[in-house]
C-alpha positions as CSV (number, residue, x, y, z in Angstrom):
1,X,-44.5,13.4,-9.3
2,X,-42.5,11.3,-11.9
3,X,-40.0,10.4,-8.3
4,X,-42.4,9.4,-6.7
5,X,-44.3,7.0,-9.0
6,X,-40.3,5.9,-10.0
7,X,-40.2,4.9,-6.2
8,X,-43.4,3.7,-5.5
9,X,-43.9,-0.6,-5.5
10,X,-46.0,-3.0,-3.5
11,X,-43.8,-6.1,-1.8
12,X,-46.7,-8.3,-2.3
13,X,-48.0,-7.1,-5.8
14,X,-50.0,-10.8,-6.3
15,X,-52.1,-9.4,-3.5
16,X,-53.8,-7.0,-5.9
17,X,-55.7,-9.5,-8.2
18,X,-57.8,-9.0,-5.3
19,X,-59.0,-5.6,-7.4
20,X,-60.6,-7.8,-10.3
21,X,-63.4,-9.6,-7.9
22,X,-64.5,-6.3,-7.0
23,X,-65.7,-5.4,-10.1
24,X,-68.1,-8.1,-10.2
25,X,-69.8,-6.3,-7.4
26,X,-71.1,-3.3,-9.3
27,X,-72.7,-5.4,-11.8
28,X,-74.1,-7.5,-8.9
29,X,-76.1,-4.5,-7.8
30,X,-77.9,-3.6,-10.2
31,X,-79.7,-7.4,-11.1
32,X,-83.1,-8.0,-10.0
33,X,-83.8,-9.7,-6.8
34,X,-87.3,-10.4,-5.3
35,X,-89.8,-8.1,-4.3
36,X,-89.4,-6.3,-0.9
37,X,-93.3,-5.7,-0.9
38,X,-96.6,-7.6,-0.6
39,X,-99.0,-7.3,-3.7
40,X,-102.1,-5.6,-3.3
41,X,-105.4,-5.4,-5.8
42,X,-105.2,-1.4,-5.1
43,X,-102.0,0.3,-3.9
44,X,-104.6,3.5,-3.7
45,X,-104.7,2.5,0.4
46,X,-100.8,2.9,0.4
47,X,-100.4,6.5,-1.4
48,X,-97.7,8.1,1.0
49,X,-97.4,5.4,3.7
50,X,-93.4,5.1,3.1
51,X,-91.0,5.1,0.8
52,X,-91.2,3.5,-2.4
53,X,-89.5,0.3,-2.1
54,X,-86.4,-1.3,-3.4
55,X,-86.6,-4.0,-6.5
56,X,-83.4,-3.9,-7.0
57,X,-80.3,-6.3,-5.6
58,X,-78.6,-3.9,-3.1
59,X,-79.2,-0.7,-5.2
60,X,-76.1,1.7,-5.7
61,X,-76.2,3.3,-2.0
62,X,-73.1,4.9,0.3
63,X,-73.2,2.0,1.9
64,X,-72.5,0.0,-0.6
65,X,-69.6,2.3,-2.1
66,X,-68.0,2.3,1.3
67,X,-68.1,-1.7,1.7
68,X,-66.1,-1.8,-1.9
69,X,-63.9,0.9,-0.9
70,X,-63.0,-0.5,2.7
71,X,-62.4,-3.9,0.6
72,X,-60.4,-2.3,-2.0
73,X,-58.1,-0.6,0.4
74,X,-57.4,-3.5,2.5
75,X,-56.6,-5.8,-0.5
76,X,-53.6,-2.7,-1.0
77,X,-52.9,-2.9,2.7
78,X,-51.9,-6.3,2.0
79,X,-50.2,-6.0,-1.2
80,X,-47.8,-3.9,0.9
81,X,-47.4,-0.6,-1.0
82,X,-43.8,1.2,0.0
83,X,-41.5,4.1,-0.8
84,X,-38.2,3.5,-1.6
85,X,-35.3,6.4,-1.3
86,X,-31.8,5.6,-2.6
87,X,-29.2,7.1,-1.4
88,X,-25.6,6.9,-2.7
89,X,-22.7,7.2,0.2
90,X,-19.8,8.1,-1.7
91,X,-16.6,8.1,0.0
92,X,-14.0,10.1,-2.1
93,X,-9.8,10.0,-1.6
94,X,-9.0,12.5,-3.7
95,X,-5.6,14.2,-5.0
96,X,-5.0,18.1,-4.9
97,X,-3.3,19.1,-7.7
98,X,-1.5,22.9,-8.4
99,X,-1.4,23.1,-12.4
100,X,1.6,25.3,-12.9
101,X,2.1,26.9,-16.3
102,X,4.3,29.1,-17.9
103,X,3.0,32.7,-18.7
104,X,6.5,33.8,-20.3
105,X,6.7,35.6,-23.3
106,X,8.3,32.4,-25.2
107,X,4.7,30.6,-24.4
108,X,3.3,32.8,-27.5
109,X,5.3,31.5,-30.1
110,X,2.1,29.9,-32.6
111,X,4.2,26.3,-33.6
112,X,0.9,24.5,-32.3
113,X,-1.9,24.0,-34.8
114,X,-5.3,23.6,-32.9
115,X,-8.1,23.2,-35.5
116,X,-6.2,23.3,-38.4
117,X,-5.1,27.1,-37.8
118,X,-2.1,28.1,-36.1
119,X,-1.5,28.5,-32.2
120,X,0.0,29.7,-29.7
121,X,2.1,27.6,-26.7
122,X,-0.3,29.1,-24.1
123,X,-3.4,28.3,-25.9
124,X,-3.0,24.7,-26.4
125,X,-1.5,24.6,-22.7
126,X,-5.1,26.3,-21.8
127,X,-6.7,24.3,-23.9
128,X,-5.7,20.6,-22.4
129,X,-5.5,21.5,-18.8
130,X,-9.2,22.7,-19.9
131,X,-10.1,19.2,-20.4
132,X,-7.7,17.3,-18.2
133,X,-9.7,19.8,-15.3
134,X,-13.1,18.8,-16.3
135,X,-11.9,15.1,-16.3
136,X,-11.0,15.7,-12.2
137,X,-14.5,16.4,-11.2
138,X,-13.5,14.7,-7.6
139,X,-10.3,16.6,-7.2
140,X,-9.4,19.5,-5.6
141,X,-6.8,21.8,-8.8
142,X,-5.1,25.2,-7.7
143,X,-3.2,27.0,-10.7
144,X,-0.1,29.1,-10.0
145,X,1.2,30.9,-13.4
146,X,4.7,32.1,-13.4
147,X,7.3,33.4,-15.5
148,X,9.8,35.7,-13.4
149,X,7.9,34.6,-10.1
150,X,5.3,32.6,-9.4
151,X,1.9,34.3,-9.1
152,X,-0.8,32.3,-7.4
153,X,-3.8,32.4,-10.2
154,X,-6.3,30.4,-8.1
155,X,-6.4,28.7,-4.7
156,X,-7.2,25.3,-4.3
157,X,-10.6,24.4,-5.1
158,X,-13.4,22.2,-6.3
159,X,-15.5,24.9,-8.0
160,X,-14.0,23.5,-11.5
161,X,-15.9,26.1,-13.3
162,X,-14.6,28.6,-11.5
163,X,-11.1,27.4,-11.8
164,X,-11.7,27.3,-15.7
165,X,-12.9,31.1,-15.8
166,X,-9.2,32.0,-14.4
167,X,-7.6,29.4,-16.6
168,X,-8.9,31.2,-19.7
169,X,-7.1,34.5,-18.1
170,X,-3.9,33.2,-18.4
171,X,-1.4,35.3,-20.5
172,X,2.2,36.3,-21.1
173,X,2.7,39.7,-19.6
174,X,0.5,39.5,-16.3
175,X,3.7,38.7,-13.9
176,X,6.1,42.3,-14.5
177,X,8.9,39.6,-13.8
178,X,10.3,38.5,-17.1
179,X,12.2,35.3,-17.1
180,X,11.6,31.2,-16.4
181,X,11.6,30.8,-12.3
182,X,11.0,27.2,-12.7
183,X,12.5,26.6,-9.1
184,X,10.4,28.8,-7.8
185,X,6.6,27.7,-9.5
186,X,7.5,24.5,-7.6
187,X,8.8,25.7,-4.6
188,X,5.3,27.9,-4.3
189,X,2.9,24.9,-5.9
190,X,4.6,22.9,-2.7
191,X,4.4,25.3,-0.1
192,X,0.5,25.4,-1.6
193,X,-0.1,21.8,-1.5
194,X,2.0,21.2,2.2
195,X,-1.2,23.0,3.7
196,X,-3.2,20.4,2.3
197,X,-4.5,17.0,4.1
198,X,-4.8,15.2,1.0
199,X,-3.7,11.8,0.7
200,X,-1.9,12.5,-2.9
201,X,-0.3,15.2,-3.7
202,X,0.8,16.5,-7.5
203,X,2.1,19.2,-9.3
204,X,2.1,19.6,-13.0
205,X,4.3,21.5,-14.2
206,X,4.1,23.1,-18.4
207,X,7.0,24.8,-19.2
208,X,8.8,25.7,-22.8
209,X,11.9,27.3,-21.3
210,X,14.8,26.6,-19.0
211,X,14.9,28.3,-15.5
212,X,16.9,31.5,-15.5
213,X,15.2,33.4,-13.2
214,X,14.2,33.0,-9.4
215,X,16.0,32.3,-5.7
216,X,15.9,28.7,-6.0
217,X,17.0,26.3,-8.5
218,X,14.7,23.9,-9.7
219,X,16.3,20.4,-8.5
220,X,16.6,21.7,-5.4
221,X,12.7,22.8,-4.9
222,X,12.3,19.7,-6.5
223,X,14.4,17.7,-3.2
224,X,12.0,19.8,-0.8
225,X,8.8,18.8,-2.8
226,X,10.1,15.0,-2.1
227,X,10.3,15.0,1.0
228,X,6.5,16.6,1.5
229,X,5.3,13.4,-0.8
230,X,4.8,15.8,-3.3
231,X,5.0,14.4,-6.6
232,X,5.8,16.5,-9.9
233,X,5.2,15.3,-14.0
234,X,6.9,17.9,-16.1
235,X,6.1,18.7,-19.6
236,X,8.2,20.8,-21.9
237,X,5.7,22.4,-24.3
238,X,7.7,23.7,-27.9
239,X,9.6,23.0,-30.6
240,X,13.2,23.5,-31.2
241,X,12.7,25.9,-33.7
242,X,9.9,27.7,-32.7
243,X,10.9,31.3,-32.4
244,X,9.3,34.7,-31.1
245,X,8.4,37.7,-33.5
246,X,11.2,40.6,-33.0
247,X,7.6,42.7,-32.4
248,X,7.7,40.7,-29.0
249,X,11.6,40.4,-28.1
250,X,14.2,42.0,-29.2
251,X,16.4,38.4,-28.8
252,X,14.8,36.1,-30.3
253,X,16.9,33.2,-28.9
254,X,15.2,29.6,-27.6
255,X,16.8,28.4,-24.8
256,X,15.2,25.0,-24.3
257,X,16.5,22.4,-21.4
258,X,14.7,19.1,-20.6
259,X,17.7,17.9,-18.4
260,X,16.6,19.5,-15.3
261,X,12.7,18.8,-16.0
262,X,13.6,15.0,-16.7
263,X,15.2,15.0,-12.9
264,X,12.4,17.0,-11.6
265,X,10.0,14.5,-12.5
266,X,12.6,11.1,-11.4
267,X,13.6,13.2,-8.1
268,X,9.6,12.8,-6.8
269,X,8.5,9.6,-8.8
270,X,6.8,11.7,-11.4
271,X,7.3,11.3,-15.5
272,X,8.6,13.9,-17.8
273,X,6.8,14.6,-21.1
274,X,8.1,16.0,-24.5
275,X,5.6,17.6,-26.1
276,X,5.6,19.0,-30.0
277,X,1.7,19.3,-30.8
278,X,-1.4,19.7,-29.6
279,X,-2.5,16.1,-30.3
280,X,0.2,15.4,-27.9
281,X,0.0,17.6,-25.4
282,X,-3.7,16.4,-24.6
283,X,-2.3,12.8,-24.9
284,X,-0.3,13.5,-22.0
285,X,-2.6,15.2,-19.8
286,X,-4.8,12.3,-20.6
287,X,-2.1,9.5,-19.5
288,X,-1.1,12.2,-16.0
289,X,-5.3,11.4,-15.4
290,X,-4.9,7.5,-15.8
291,X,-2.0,7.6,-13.9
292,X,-3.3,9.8,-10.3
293,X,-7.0,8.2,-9.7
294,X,-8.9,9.4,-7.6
295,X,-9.7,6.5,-5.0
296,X,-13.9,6.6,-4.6
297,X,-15.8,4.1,-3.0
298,X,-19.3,3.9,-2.9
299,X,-22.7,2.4,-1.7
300,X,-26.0,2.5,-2.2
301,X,-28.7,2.9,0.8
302,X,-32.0,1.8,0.2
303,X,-34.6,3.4,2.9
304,X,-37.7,1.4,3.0
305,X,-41.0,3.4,3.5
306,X,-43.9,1.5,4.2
307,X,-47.6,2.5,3.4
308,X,-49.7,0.1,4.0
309,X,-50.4,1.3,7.2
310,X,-52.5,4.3,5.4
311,X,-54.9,2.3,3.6
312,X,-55.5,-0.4,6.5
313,X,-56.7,2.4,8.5
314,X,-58.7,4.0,5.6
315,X,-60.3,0.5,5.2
316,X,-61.3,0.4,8.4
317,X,-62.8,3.7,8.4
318,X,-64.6,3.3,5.3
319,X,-66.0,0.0,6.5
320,X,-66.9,2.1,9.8
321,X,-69.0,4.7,8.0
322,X,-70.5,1.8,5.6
323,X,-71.6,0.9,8.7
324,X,-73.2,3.5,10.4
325,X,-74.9,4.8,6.8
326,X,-76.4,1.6,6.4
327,X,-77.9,1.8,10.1
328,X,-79.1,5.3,9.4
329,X,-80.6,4.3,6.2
330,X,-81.7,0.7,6.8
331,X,-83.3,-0.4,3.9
332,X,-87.0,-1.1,3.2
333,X,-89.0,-3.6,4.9
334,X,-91.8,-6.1,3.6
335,X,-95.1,-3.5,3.4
């Protein structure tokens, strides 16, 4: 109901000023007006000869209603009362994008600080793709975790909340494969995003680690990624120093190489990132958004309903029935 009276106007509103002078009418019919009746010394003759008669200025009758009605209406009629519908054509160019993050065992090392406690690499990494994701509400985000091999975490897809739920999932330990396979998280994220008809294609890739493990070396899947028009932003997630608890691996050894992910990201006209905090890391998913926007154009369509149609006719049938009760029910003649 609230739509409607949000979408209901009149093109000719002046038209309905029309309403005021009706008002006078009512009043009108109840003055006195001059008798309908001839005087007689005794009205004793006249007991039950008709009905009494009318003293009154075109007393309250359906007739009358039905003449103010008819009038009322057709004053709308011509105040032209409409409907109007918006619609909004949107026409979206967006950019698939495969989120590829690190599940190794290095990404638990806690030398991020995410509300003033301590965290872990994979939890801020969660925790900005989290927001960077529900800033692409027009873009189609896949997420392929990897660590010895790439594992594909979710497909392609708009359902962002969806996406999210299997975002949260991520942890070190769900790939058997232990190890970095850099090479091969991008040479799967582009075999992904080749299936694709999207005009832009991205991949970002979070890593803490150098590539030690896979079939292909990471400049090279980056040189195939190229030539699909694939572009990759890499981000190296970590401090120097961070280091893993002996409780999780025996060698507690950082190997840390931005080299490779610096050429990664020149190779296919992406950026590299260095990142050291969380502050940072959100920073950077924030300036990946600015940079890939989503191209959407849209209009709005106004559909015009008109109504006055409805009360022309409904003036003309109350002024039909006016007529035909006032015929039926003519009113009192002279006695």
């Amino acid at each position: 109901m609230t739509e409607f009276f949000h979408s209901f106007t009149f093109a000719n509103p002046w038209w309905l000023i029309g309403l005021f002078f009706l008002i006078p009418l009512f009043f009108l019919r109840g003055s006195l007006g001059s008798p309908h009746s001839i005087t007689y010394s005794s009205l004793s003759i006249l007991v039950g000869l008709g009905e009494k008669p009318k003293r009154y200025l075109g007393a309250i009758s359906l007739a009358n209603i039905g003449f103010i009605l008819a009038l009322a209406s057709a004053i709308i009629a011509l105040a032209r009362p409409q409907l109007h519908n918006e619609y909004t054509d949107r026409n979206i160019s967006g950019i698939d994008i495969i989120l590829a993050v690190d599940i190794s065992y290095s990404m638990e090392i806690s030398d991020f600080v995410i509300n003033n406690r301590r965290a872990k690499r994979i939890t801020a990494a969660k925790v900005a793709a989290e927001s960077f994701i529900n800033e692409r509400a027009n873009d189609r985000i896949g997420i392929i975790a990897f660590s010895g091999r790439p594992y594909v975490t979710s497909p392609i897809t708009l359902e962002h909340e969806w996406l999210v739920s299997k975002l949260h999932e991520l942890k070190p330990g769900i790939v058997e494969e232990q190890g970095t396979a850099i090479g091969s998280a991008i040479a799967a994220s582009a075999t992904r995003l080749n299936e694709r008809e999207a005009k832009s294609k991205i991949i970002i890739l979070v890593t803490d680690g150098a590539n030690n493990s896979g079939k292909i070396a990471p400049i090279e899947a980056a040189k195939h990624a190229n030539k699909l028009g694939i572009k990759i932003y890499t981000v190296a997630i970590g401090t120097e120093s961070g280091r893993l608890s002996r409780t999780i691996q025996s060698r507690t050894r950082q190997e840390f190489d931005t080299g490779p992910l610096e050429e990664i990201a020149k190779l296919t006209g992406g950026e590299f990132f260095r990142v050291k905090s969380t502050g940072s890391l959100v920073d950077t998913f924030a300036s990946i958004d600015d940079l890939e926007k989503t191209e959407i154009k849209q209009q709005t369509i106004v559909d015009i309903e008109e109504l006055f149609h409805w009360f022309t006719a409904a003036s003309f049938i109350l002024a039909l029935l006016a007529i035909v009760s006032q015929a039926l029910n003519p009113a009192p003649a002279p006695q």
